[in-house]
N, C-alpha and C positions, 0 to 999 in steps of 0.2 A: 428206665433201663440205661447202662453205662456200656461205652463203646472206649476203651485205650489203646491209642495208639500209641507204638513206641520205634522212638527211630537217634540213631545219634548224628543225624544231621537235621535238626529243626529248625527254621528261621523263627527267629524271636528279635528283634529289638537291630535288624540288617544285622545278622549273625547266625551262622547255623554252629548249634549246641546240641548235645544230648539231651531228652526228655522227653517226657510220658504226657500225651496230650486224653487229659480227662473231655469226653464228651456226653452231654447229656441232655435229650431231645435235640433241638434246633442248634444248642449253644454250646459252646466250650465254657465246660464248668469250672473248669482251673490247669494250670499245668506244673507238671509235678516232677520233682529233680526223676532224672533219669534210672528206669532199674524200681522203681519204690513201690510200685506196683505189682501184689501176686500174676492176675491176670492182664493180660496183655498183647495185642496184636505187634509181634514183631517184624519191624519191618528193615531192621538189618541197619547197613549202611544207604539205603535209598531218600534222599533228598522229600523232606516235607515242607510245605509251603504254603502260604496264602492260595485261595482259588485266585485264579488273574481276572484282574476287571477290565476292560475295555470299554474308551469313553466315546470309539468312536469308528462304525463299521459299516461300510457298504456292501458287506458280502452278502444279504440278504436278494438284492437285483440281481447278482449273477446265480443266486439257488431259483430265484423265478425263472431267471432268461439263461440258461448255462449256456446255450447257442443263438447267434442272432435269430430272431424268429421264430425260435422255437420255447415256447413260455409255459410254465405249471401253473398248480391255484395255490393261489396266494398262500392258502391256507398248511398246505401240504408242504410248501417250498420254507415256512418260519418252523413246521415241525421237525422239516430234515437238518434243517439248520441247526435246530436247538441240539439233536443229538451231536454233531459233529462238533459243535463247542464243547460239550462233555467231555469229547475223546481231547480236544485240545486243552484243557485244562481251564477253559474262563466260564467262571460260574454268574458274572455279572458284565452282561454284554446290554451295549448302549445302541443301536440300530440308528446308525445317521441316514434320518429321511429328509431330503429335499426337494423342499418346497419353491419349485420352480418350475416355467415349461421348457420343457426340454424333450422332443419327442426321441431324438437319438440314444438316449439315455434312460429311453419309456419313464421319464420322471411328469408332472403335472399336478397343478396343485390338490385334485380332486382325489389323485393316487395316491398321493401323500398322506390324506386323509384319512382316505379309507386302509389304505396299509400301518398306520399307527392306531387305528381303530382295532382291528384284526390284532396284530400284535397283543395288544393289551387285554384285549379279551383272550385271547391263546395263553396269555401269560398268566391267569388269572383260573384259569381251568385245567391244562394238564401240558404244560412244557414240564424239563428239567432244570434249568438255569433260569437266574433271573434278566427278564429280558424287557430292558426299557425302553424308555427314548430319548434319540437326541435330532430335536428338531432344527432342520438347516436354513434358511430363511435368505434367499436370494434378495439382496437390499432393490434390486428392482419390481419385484415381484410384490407391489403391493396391493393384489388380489389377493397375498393369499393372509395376509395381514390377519381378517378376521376369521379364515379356517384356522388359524396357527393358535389364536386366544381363543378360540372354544376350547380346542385338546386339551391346551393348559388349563382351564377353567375346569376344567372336567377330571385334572391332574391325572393326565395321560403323558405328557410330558417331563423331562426330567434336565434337561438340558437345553437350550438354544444360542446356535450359531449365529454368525455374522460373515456371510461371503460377498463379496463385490465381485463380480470377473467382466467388468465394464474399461472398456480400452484407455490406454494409459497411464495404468500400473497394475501391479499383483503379474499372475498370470503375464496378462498382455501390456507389455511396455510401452508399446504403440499403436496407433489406431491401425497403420498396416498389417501388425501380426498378429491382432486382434482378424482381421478379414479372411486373413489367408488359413487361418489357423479353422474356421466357422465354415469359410469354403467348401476347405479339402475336407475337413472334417466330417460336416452334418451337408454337404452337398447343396448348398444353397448359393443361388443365384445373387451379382452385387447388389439387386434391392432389396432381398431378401435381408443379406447380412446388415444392410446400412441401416434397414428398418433394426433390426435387433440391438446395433448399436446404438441409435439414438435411444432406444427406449431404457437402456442399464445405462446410458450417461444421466438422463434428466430424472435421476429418481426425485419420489416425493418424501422429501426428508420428516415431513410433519408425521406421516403414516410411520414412517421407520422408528421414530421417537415414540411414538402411540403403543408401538409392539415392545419395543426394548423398558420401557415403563413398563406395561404390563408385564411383564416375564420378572420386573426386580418386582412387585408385587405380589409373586408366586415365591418370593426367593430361590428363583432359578440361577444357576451360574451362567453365563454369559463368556460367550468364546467367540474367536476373529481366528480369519482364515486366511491363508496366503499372503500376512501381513511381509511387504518389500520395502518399507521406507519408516524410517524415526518417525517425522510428521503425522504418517497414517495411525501410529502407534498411540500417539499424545492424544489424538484425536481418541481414540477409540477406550484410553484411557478414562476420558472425560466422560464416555457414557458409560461406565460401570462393565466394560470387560477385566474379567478376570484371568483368562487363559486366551494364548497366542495358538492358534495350530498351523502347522506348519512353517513357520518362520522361514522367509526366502537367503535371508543370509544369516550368518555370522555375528554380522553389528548389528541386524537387528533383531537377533534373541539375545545378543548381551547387554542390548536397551532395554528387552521387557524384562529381563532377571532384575535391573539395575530398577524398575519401577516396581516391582514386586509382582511383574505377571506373571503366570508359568506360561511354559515355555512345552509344548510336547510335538515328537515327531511320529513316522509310520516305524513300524517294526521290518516291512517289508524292505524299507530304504536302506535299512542296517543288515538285513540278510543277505542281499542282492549287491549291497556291497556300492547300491546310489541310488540317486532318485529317478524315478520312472520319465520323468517330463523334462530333468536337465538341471534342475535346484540343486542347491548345495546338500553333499550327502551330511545323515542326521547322523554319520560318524563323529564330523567334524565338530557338529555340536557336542558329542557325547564326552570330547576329549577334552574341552574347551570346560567342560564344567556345565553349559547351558540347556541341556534338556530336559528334562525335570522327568519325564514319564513318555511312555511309549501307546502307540494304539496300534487296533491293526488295519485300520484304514481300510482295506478290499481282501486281508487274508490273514484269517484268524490262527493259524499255525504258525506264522510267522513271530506268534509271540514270546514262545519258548526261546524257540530258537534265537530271536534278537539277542536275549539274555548274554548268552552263549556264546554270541558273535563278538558283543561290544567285549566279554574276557578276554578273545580272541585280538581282537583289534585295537581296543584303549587301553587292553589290560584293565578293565573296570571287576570289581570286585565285584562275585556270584553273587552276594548276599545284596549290595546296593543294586545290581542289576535288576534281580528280583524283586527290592521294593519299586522299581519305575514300572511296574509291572500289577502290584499289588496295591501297597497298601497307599503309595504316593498319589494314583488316577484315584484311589478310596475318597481321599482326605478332598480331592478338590471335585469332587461330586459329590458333599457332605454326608455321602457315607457311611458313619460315624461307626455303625454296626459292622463289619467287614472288613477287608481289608490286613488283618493283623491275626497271627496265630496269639489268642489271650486271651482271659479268663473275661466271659461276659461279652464276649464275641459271636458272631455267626459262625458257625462249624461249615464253613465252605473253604473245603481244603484238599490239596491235590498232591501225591505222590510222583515222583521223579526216579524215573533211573537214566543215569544219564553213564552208563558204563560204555555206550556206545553212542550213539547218536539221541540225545535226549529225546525223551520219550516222555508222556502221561500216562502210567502204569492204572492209577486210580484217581476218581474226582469224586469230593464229597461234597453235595450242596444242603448245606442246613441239616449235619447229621446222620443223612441218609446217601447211602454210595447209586449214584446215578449213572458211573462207567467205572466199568473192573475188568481189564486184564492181568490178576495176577492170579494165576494157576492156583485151584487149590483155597481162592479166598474167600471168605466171608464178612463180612460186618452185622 
């Protein structure tokens, strides 16, 4: 069975053109000059698009915990989730679990576990979007070393990070705002905190090398977090990172562009108009040339709209806004299948009206409409 849709605003090649998007089963079977088609779902002037991928979300914690205290079952909180990604338009969402103890944050490596377990099995029986993983891997946390290469062994994993937040640098510049910061924050007493800094200074580098081996073994992509200095960068180079997130400045995402790293920021930072914690807003990269792609870090709506904001603010063109969106986070999660309105593609594709305040009218994931607000429609 054939599904056509027709719109004359299609992104094809960072361009939106008129044409007839032939679908058939899971896959876009061809796409055909505009209009050539008898039958046809027309969809006017409404913006179609890659579905959005996100390489990188913690909104999963806040569907368990939406209130201090007050927590769902796991199970329940990755299903509500998945719906609400539908309505936002990202049909391939990455769930950043990390693998660290952190009870402020109900994170732990045994929760990590079991919640990329759960995911994957959910994923695998009756979600709507594709929902994977991107495993976070606190470089002190080398307990959790061998929970982290089972999942991958098991290839439950799709992704693994590289965060340091061990006092001075990234984050914490100093071992004082490292204290104050753990104090007021997670309420812990100065043994408490001193205990927790020695243990992220003295990592065991042999274990860290053990995992990051393992993971280019799996041909996982490899990502660094909160990278603040050149040096850390080189470094991080030499062990097969591929992608920087969040880059703290300016010079140092125009050093990993300049080594061939990508470079990606939150979408929220670009809505909000800066960054939550005080970093340099991912405007300034966007303008500079240095961003490469967008996530949604803790707020999956945020991803339209960044699009939208960076036209507003860099003046950055719809159609390239939209590929940091699509098919660019596609390409460096070897994606290969996704990512791109074309022939031999995944049919994960989302409609826009953006007459008003951009909206996700429709999401198609693999052929099949999984969310529809349009009066009157069918597929």
């Amino acid at each position: 069975m054939q599904t056509i849709l027709r719109s004359s605003k299609v992104l094809i090649n960072e361009e939106f053109i008129p044409a007839d998007i032939v679908i058939e089963g899971e896959f876009i079977k061809r796409v055909d000059k505009y209009g050539i088609n008898e039958v046809a779902i027309d969809l006017k002037d409404k913006k179609v698009t890659p579905g959005i991928v996100d390489l990188h979300s913690d909104a999963l914690e806040k569907e368990i915990e939406p209130r201090p205290n007050a927590t769902f079952p796991m199970l329940l909180a990755i299903t509500e989730l998945d719906k609400k990604l539908s309505m936002a338009g990202v049909t391939t969402m990455f769930h950043a679990i990390g693998f660290e103890e952190n009870p402020k944050k109900k994170r732990s490596i045994d929760l990590a576990k079991q919640q990329i377990e759960e995911i994957y099995k959910a994923n695998k029986n009756h979600l709507g979007v594709d929902n994977l993983i991107h495993a976070r891997f606190e470089l002190s946390a080398t307990d959790a070393v061998e929970p982290i290469k089972e999942v991958i062994s098991k290839k439950m994993v799709n992704l693994v990070s590289l965060m340091d937040h061990s006092p001075g640098q990234g984050q914490f510049k100093t071992l004082e705002s490292f204290k104050s910061y753990y104090s007021k924050y997670y309420g812990l007493n100065d043994d408490e905190v001193d205990e927790i800094a020695n243990k992220k200074i003295n990592k065991d580098e042999e274990k860290i090398k053990e995992l990051i081996n393992y993971a280019k073994k799996y041909n996982l992509t490899l990502l660094s977090h909160d990278d603040d200095c050149i040096e850390k960068l080189d470094g991080l180079l030499n062990l097969g990172v591929q992608i920087s997130e969040f880059p703290l400045s300016l010079e140092v995402a125009k050093y990993a562009v300049s080594k061939a790293i990508a470079t990606g920021m939150g979408a929220p930072n670009i809505v909000r108009g800066g960054s939550q914690g005080g970093n340099i807003a991912a405007i300034d990269l966007v303008k500079e040339g240095v961003c490469k792609y967008l996530c949604s870090d803790y707020h999956p709506t945020s991803m339209l709209q960044a699009v939208y904001k960076m036209k507003q603010d860099a003046n950055l063109d719809l159609a390239k806004g939209f590929s940091m969106i699509t098919s660019t986070p596609a390409k460096y999660a070897n994606l290969e299948d996704r990512g791109e309105i074309k022939e031999g593609k995944r049919a994960d594709i989302i409609v826009i009206d953006d007459s008003y305040i951009p909206k996700v009218i429709l999401t198609i994931k693999d052929g099949e409409s999984i969310y529809n607000a349009i009066k009157g429609f069918k597929l």
